[in-house]
C-alpha angles and dihedrals in degrees: 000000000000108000111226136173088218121088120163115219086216112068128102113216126178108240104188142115079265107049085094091055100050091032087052106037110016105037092031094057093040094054101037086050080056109043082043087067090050091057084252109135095153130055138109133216128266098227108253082249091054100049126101132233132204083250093056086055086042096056098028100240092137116089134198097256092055088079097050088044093046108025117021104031093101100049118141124229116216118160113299102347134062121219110213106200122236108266119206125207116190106211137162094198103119090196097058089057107060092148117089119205108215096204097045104033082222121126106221124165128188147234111213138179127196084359088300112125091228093159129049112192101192126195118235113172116213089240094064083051099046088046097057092048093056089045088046101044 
């Protein structure tokens, strides 16, 4: 887990015996299936605490350091260029996720800095996961 000064006030997160298994087995394989077809094999989560809402930005609760804590603190440095890596955000906000990707059915938007997508909310509903906890149970 990323420490970061920054903790929205609008983000669900499951908080259960079970949140690891659908976190580790469920959630994982989805958005790597998804970021695999995206060319994207290597990215991290930003912790359900440390992700950012349209209503952080509305009521500008995000600062500027909370990009470099929770985005860009583990950029590479190689010669002359810096590779920032692919940041996830899980998120069940329908609003936030306005894209639709066509292979996988899934609505998706991103946060991108210098024309580079740096940042993949993904939508997850609370039915799919509720639906892989009763078939895997």
């Amino acid at each position: 887990m990323h420490n970061s000064s920054f903790e929205s006030n609008y983000i669900l997160d499951f908080n259960s015996n079970i949140k690891n298994d659908i976190s580790s087995k469920y959630i994982n394989e989805v958005v790597r299936s998804f970021l695999n077809k995206l060319s994207i094999s290597e990215f991290s989560y930003i912790e359900p605490e440390n992700q950012i809402t349209y209503l952080d930005f509305k009521n500008r609760n995000v600062k500027f350091n909370y990009f470099y804590e929770n985005i860009m603190f583990d950029a590479l440095k190689s010669d002359s260029s810096v590779k920032l890596r692919t940041k996830v955000c899980v998120t069940f906000d329908k609003r936030v996720c306005d894209k639709l990707n066509v292979d996988s059915g899934r609505y998706y938007n991103t946060l991108s800095v210098g024309g580079v997508d740096l940042v993949y909310f993904i939508l997850f509903t609370l039915d799919e996961v509720y639906d892989y906890i009763y078939n895997s149970h």
